[in-house]
Structures are given as C-alpha cells and as structure tokens.
C-alpha positions in Angstrom: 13.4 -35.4 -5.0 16.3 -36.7 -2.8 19.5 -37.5 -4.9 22.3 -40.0 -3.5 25.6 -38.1 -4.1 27.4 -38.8 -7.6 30.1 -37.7 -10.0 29.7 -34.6 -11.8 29.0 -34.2 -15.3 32.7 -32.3 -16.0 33.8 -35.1 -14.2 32.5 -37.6 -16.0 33.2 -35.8 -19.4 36.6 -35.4 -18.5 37.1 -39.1 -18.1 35.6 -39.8 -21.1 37.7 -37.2 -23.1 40.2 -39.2 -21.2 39.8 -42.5 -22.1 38.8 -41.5 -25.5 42.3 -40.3 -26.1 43.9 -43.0 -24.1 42.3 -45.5 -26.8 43.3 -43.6 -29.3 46.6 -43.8 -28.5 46.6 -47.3 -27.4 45.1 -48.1 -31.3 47.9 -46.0 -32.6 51.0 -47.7 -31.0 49.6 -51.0 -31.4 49.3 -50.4 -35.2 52.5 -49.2 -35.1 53.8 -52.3 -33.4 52.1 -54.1 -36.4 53.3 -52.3 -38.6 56.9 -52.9 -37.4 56.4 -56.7 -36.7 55.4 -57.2 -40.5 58.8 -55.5 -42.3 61.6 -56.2 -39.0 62.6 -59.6 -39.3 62.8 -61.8 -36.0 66.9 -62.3 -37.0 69.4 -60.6 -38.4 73.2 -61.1 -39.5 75.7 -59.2 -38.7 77.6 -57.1 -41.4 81.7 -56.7 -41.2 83.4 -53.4 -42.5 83.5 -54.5 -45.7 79.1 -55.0 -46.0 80.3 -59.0 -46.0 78.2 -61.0 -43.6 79.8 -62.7 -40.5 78.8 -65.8 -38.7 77.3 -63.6 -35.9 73.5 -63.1 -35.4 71.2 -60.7 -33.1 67.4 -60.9 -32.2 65.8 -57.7 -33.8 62.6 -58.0 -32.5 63.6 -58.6 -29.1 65.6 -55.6 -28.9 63.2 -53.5 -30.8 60.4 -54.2 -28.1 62.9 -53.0 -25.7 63.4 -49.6 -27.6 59.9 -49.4 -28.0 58.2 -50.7 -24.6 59.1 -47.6 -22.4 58.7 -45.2 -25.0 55.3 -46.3 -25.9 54.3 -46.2 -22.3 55.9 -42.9 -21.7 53.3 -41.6 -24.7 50.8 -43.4 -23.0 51.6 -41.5 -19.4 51.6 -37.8 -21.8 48.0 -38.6 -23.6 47.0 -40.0 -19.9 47.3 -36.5 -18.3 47.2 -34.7 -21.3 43.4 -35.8 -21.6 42.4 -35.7 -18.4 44.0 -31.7 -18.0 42.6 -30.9 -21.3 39.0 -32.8 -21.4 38.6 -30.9 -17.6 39.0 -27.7 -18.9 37.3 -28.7 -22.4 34.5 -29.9 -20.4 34.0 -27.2 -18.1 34.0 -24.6 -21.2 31.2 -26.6 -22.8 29.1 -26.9 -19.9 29.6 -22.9 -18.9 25.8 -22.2 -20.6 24.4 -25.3 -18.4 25.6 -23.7 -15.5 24.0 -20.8 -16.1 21.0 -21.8 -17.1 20.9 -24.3 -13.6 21.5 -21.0 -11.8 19.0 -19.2 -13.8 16.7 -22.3 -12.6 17.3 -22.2 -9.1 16.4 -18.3 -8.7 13.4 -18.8 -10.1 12.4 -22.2 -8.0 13.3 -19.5 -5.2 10.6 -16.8 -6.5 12.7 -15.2 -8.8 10.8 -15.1 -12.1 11.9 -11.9 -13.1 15.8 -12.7 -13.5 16.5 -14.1 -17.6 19.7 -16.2 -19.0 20.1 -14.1 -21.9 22.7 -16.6 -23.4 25.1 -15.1 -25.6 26.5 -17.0 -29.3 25.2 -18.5 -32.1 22.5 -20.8 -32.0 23.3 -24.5 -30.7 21.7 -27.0 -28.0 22.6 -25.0 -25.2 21.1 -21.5 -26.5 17.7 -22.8 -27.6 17.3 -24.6 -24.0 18.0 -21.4 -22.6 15.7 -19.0 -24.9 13.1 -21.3 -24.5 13.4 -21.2 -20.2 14.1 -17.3 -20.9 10.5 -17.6 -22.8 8.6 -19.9 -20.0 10.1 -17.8 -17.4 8.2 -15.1 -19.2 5.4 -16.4 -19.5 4.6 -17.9 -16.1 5.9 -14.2 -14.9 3.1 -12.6 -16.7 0.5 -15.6 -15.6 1.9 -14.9 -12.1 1.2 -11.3 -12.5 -2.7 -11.8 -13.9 -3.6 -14.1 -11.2 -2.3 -11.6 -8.6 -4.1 -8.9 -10.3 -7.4 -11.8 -10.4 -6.8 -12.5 -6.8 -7.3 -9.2 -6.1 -10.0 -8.1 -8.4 -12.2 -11.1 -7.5 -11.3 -10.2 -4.2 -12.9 -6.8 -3.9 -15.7 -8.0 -6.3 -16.6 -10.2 -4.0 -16.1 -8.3 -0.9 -18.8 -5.4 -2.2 -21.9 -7.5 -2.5 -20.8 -8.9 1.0 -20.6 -5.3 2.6 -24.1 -4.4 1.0 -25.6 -6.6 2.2 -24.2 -6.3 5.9 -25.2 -2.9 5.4 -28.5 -3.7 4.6 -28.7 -6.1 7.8 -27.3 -3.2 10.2 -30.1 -0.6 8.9 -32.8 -3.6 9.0 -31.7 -4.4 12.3 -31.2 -0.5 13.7 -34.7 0.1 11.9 -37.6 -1.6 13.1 -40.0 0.2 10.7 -37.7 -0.4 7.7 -39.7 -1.5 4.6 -38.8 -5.8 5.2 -39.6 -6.2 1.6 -37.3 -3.0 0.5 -35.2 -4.8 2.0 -35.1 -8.4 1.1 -35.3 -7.2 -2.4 -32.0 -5.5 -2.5 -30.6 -8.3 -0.7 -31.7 -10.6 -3.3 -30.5 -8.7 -6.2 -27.2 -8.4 -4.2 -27.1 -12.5 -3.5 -28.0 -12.9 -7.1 -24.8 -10.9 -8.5 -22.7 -12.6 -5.9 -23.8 -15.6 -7.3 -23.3 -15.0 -11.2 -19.9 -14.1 -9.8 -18.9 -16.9 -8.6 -20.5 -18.9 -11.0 -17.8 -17.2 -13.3 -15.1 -17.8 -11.5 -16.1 -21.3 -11.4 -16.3 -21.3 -15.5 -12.6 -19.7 -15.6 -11.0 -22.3 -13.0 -12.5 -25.5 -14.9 -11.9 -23.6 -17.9 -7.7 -23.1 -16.7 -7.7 -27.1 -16.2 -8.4 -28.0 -19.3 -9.9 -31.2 -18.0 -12.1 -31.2 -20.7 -13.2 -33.7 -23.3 -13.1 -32.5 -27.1 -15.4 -33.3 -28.9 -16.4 -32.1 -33.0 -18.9 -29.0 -32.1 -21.1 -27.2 -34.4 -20.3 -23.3 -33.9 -23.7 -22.8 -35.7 -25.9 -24.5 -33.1 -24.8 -23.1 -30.5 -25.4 -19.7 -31.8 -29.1 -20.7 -32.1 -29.3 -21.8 -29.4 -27.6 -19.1 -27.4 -29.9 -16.4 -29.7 -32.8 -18.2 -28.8 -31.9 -18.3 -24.8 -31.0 -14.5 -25.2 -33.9 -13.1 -27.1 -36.4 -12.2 -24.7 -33.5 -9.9 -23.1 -32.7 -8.4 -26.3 -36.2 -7.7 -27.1 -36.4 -6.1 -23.8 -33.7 -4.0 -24.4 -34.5 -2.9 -28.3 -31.7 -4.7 -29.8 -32.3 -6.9 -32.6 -30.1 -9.9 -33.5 -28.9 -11.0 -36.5 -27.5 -14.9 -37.3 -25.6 -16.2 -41.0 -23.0 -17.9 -41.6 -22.6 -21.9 -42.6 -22.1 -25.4 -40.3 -19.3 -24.5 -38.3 -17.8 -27.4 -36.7 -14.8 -26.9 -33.8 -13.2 -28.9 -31.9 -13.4 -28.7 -28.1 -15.8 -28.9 -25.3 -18.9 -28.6 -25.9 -20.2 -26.9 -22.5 -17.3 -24.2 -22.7 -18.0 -23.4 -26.1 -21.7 -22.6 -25.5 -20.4 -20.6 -22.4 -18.2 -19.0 -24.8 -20.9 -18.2 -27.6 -23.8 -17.2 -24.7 -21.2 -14.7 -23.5 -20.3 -13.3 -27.0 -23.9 -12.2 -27.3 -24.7 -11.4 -23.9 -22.1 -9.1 -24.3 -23.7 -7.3 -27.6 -27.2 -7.2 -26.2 -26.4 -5.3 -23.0 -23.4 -3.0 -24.2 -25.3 -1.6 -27.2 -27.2 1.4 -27.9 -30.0 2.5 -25.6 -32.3 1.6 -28.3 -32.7 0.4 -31.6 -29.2 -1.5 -31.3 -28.2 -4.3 -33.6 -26.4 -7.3 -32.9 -24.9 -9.5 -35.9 -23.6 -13.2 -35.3 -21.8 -15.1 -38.2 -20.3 -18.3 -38.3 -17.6 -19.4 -40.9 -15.2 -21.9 -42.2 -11.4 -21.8 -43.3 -9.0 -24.3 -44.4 -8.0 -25.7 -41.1 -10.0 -23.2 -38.8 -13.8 -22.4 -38.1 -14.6 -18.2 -37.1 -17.1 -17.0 -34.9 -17.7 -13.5 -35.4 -20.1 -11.3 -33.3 -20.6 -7.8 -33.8 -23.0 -5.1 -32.0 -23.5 -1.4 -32.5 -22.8 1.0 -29.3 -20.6 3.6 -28.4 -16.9 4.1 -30.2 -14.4 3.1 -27.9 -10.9 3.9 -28.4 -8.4 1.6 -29.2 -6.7 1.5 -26.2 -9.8 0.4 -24.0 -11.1 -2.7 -26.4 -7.0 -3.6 -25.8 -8.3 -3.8 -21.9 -11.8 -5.5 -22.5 -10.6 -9.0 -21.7 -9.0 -8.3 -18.3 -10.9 -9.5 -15.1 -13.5 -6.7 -14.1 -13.0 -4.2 -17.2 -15.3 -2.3 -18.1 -15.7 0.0 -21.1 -17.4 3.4 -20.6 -20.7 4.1 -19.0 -21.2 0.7 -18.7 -23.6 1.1 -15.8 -24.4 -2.3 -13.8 -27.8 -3.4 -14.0 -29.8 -6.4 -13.4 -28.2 -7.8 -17.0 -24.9 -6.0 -16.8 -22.6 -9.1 -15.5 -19.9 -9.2 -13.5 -17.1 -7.9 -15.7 -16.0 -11.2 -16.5 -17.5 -11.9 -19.8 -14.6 -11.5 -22.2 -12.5 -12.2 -19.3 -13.8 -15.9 -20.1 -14.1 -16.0 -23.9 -10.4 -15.1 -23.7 -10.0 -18.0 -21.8 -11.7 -20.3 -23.3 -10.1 -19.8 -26.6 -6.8 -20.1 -25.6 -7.6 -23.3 -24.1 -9.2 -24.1 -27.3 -5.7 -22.9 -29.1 -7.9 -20.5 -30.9 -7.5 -17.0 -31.1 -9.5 -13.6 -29.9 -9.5 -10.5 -32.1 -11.2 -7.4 -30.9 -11.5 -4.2 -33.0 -13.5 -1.4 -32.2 -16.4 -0.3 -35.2 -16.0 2.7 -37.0 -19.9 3.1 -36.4 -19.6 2.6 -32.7 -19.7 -1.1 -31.1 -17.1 -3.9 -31.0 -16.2 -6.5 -33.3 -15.1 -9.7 -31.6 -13.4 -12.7 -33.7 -12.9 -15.7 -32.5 -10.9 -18.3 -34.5 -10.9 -22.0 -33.4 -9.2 -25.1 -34.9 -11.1 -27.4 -37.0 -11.6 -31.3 -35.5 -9.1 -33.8 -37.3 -10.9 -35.4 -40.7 -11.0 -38.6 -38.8 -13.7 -36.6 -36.1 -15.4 -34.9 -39.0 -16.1 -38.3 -41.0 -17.6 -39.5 -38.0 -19.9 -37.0 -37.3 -21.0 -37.2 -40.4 -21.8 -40.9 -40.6 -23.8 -40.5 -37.8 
C-alpha cells in the first residue's frame, strides 16, 4: 500500500515528551504565581531605620511580576529544549526493539525467512511481539520448506505414471503385433493411479483452505460406514476388522472427516500382515475432546520411520504398490486434516508389529450438541 509521507514515530514521541514537560512546567509556575498572589499583598509601606513606617508606599505585585516574568520564561526556554533533547533520545531508546523487529520484517517480505530477532531483556510489549514474529517466521519457514519438498514429491509422482504410459504408447506404436489389450490394461491401471493421485492432492488443497463448514459429526458413523465401504477389500486381503467404542461426536466437516476415517482404515487393511491380519477401530469420548483410534497388526517398524509416515510419499518398509496400495498420501492427509480440525495425530509403533494411530479432535460447543440432540 502506498503511504503519503508523514512524521516519524521518534518524532512524534519526542514532541509529546515535549509538550508533556512543557505543561508541566507551565502548571508549576502558574501555581507558583498563585501561590504568591494569595500571601504578597498588592501594597506595601515603606519601613525607616528605626522598623517605624513612613508615608511612602511601593506596588509589590507589580514588581514581583517583573522579578518573576523573565525568570519563569527562562525555565520555560530550559524544559523547552530540555524535553525535546531528552524525549528524542528517550524515544529513540524505546523504539530500538521496533526497529529491529521492522528490519527483521523487511528481510523476510524479501525471502528471508530464515534470519530471527532474537530480542534480548525481560519480557515487556516489545519482546513478546518479537518472539511471536520469531515463532511465525518459524513456522511459515518450515511450511515453506514442506511445500517445496510437496512440490517436488507430487512432482515426480506424477511425472512416473506419465512416462509409463508414454512408454507404453512408444512400444504400442513400434510394435504392431503388441498384445492391444496388454496394453490398454496397464495403461488403465497407470490412468487409474494418476487419478487417485490427484484426487489426493485435491483432498489436501481444499483441506489447507479450511473453507469448510463445521458441523457436530458422529466419529462412530463414520467408522461404519467407512468399515462397511472397506470390507470387501479386507476380506480379500485376510484381514479382519474390528469396531467399539461409544457415540463420538466432533466438530468439523463432515466430508473431511469421513476422508479422514476411510483413510485410517484403508491404511490398516493394506499395510498388515499377508494374512490373517487384524484391524481394530475404537471410538471414544473425553471431557472436552472425542478419540479415534485405529490399530492394525503388521510388521514392527522402528520408531524413527512411524516419525516419517505422515510426510507426502512415505512409505514404510516393503510396502509394495499394488492395485490397493495408494499413493503415499494417506497419513499425509489425516495429518492434515486434523490440524485443520485443531486436533491432534499420535502414531506409535505396536510392540506386536503394526501401527497405532490416535487421532484426538475437539468436541462441538454444548450449544451444537443440544441441538443435535433435539433433532
């Protein structure tokens, strides 16, 4: 935004240090003027050598003001630049931080996220403005950071079903008597994980806008619902799935939420055991939060991979991509969706083998839950 010139804010302190001390001053002599007015008497006599009073009279108050005029303005003239030397260099100490926190801002509007204030001192106005840009700075350096690392992830996610299925196309085309239906067969399986890709991404950016409506949701539904949708793969793949837990209501979008539960047990089903794998689902309620927790047998993972499991594209080990395997963007988007949700997302690795995944969302204000339940 385009800004007309204008004073400073030393400057303007410094005048109003200035004129702050100037009426100060201006208060005092005038009550000292008062003060003299009330106890001087307008007259007085004169006195002889021998304390006997004369004929002879002089105006005290007259003369007084003349005594006292010049010197009063001279105090005024001292407190005059007196305020305006010291409120400048009063001023300018004060506002040291704020410079340095406007400098601090202008680095980073120039790309410079990494630089920080680190404001020395006791706490005070100044300080917590700049831990808190020292903390924002932070945080939109490490958002910065995962969306480059995103960009470039989704980049050469998307770029490999692309090349596949140019490759295909070349060999088609330099093959007459290539198998068409070989063919069109791999190409559809390679359209159809380009799509669930980019379907993904598509959850993730509406999900980053949090253009949503909230709404009070039952955890508990969806997770039928989700089990239901998900069953025929489980019983495909040998895993069986077990629901508990009470009416779990949340607070948030409805749509995300079931994207978030059908990718919790997605998840389970194809990361499991090769066979006879179990999947257990278990909705909950605190005092102000409601828990989904989902937990699946499989193979023990170290610590420091489940820490990795919610980045774009991770994968945990022989995690082979199948028809059912996704995209690597599962958790990527249950982490996402909770923090929208100002939940949380705890994943801890079984002793057994398998993950443990805890999500804990905020319950809907007592005003939402009375009217769900008068309806």
């Amino acid at each position: 935004m385009d800004r007309a010139p204008g004073f400073s804010v030393r400057f303007k302190l410094t005048l109003s240090y200035a004129g702050f001390l100037m009426f100060a001053g201006v208060l005092l002599l005038a009550a000292v003027w008062v003060f003299l007015l009330r106890y001087v008497p307008d007259r007085a006599m004169l006195i002889n050598a021998d304390d006997k009073p004369t004929n002879g009279v002089f105006p005290v108050r007259s003369t007084l003001l003349d005594i006292f005029a010049p010197r009063a303005a001279a105090v005024l003239a001292f407190l005059l630049v007196f305020g305006l030397l010291g409120g400048w260099l009063l001023a300018g100490r004060m506002l040291a931080p704020l410079t340095r926190i406007t400098d601090a801002t202008r680095m980073a509007a120039q790309g410079s996220l990494s630089h920080r204030i680190r404001l020395p001192g006791r706490k005070d106005e100044f300080r917590e403005l700049a831990d808190d840009f020292d903390t924002m700075l932070a945080r939109i350096e490490a958002h910065v950071a995962e969306q480059r690392r995103f960009a470039a992830n989704a980049s050469h996610e998307l770029r490999t079903p692309l090349a596949i299925s140019q490759a295909l196309l070349d060999v088609a085309r330099s093959d007459p008597t290539q198998d068409l239906g070989v063919v069109i067969g791999r190409l559809y399986a390679v359209n159809a994980r380009a799509i669930d890709l980019t379907e993904a991404l598509l959850v993730l950016s509406r999900a980053d806008q949090r253009s949503f409506t909230r709404e009070a949701v039952d955890l508990s539904l969806l997770v039928e619902e989700a089990t239901e949708t998900l069953l025929p793969l489980a019983e495909k793949r040998g895993v069986t799935i077990e629901t508990s837990g009470d009416i779990a209501p949340a607070f948030g979008s409805g749509a995300l939420l079931m994207q978030l539960t059908t990718n919790l047990v997605h998840n389970a089903i194809v990361h499991n055991l090769p066979e006879k794998g179990t999947v257990r689902v278990e909705t909950g309620v605190g005092p102000e939060a409601v828990l989904l927790t989902v937990e699946n047998s499989g193979e023990k993972l170290s610590p420091q991979l489940v820490s990795t499991l919610t980045e774009p594209f991770q994968r945990g080990t022989e995690r082979v991509r199948s028809h059912h395997a996704g995209v690597g963007l599962g958790l990527a988007i249950v982490k996402r969706i909770t923090e929208v949700h100002d939940g949380s997302l705890a994943i801890t690795p079984r002793a057994a083998g398998g993950l443990r995944i805890a999500v804990r969302l905020p319950a809907p204000p007592a005003h939402f839950t009375d009217r769900t339940s008068e309806q």
